[in-house]
DOGU-108815 format. One record per residue: residue number from 1; residue in one letter; x, y, z of N, C-alpha, C in turn. Coordinates in steps of 0.02 Angstrom, whole numbers. Each point is the difference from the previous one (the first is absolute). Layout:
<sites>
+-----+------+--------+--------+--------+--------+--------+--------+--------+--------+--------+
: pos : code :     nx :     ny :     nz :    cax :    cay :    caz :     cx :     cy :     cz :
+-----+------+--------+--------+--------+--------+--------+--------+--------+--------+--------+
: NUM :    a :      X :      Y :      Z :      X :      Y :      Z :      X :      Y :      Z :
...
+-----+------+--------+--------+--------+--------+--------+--------+--------+--------+--------+
</sites>
This chain:
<sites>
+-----+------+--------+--------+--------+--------+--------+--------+--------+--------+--------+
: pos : code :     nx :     ny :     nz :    cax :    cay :    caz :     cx :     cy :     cz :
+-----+------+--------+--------+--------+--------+--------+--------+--------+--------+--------+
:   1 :    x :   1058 :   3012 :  -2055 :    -31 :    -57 :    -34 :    -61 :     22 :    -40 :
:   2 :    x :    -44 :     42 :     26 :    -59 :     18 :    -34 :     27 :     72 :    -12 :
:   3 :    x :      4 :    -11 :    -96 :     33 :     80 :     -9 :    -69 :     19 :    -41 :
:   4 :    x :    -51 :    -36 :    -13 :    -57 :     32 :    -36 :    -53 :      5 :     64 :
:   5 :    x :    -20 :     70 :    -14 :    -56 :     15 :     56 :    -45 :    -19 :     -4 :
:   6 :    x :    -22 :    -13 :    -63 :    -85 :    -52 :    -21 :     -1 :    -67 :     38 :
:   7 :    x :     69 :    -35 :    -12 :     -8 :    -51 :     59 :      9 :     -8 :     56 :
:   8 :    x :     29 :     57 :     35 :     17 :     -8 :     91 :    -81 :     23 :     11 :
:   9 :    x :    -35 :     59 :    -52 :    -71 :    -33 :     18 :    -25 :    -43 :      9 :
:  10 :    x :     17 :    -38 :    -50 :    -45 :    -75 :     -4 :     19 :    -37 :     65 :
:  11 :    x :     70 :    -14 :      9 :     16 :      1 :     37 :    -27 :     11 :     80 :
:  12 :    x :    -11 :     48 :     14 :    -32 :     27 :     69 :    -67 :    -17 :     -5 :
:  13 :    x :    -19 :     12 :    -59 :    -91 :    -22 :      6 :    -16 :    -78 :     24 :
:  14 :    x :     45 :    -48 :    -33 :     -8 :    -67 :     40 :     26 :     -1 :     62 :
:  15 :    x :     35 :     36 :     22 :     26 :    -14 :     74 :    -76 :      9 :     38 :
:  16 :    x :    -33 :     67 :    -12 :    -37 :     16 :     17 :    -72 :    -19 :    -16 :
:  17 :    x :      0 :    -56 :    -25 :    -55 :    -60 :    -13 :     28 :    -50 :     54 :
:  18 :    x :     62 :    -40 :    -15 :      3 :    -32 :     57 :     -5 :     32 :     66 :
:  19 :    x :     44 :     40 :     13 :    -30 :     33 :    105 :    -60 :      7 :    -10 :
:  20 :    x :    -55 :     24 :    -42 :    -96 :    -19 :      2 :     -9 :    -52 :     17 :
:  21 :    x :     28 :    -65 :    -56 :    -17 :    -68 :     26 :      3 :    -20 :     48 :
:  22 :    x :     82 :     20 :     20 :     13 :    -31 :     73 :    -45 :     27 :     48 :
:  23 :    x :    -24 :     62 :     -6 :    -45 :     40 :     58 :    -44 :    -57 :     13 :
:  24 :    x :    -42 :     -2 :    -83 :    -74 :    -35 :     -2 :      3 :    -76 :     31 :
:  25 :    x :     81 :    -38 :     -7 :     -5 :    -56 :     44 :     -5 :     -1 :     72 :
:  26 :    x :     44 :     53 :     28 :     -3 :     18 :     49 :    -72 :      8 :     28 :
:  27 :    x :    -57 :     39 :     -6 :    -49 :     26 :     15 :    -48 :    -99 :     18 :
:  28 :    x :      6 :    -28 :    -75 :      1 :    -70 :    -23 :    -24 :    -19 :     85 :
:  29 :    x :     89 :     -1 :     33 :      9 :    -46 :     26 :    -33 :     36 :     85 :
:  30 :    x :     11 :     50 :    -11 :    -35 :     31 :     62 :    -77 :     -8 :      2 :
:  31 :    x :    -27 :     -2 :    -57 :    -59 :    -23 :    -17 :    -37 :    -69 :     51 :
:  32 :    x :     44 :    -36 :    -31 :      5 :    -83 :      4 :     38 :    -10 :    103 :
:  33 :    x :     15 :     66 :      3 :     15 :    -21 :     80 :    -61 :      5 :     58 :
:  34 :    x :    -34 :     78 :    -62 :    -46 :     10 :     50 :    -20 :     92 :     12 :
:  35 :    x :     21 :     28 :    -54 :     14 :     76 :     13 :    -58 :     12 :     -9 :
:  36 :    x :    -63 :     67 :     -2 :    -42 :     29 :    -28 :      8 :     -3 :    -43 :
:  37 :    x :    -59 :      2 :    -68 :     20 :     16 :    -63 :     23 :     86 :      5 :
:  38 :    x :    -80 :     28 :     42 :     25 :     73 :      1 :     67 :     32 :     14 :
:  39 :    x :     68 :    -60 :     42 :     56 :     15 :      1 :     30 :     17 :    -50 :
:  40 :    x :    -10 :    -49 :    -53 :     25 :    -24 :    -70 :     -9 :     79 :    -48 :
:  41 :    x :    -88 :      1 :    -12 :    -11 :     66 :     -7 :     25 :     67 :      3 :
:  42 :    x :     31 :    -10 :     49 :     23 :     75 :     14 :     63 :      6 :    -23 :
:  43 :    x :     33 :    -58 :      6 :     88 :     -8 :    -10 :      0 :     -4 :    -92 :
:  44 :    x :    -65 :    -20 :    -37 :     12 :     12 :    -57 :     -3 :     68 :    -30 :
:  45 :    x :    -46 :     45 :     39 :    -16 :     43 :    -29 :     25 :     60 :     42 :
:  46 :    x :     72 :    -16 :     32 :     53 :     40 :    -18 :     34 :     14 :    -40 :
+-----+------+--------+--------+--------+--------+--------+--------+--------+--------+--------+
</sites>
């Protein structure tokens, strides 16, 4: 389906914006439960 490589880049680069997002909701919601921020912290800056 993707026979041009410029776009299975493009391609992969949004996938890989959304799984960020989803991380950053995630964190969001762990936030909002009750986690450390310093938890948060560390898991970003892996």
């Amino acid at each position: 389906m993707y026979l041009n490589p410029e776009t299975q880049g493009i391609v992969k680069e949004e996938d890989r914006r959304k799984k960020s997002m989803r991380t950053e909701e995630k964190n969001k919601h762990s936030a909002a439960i009750g986690n450390s921020p310093s938890k948060l912290l560390s898991a970003d800056s892996i």
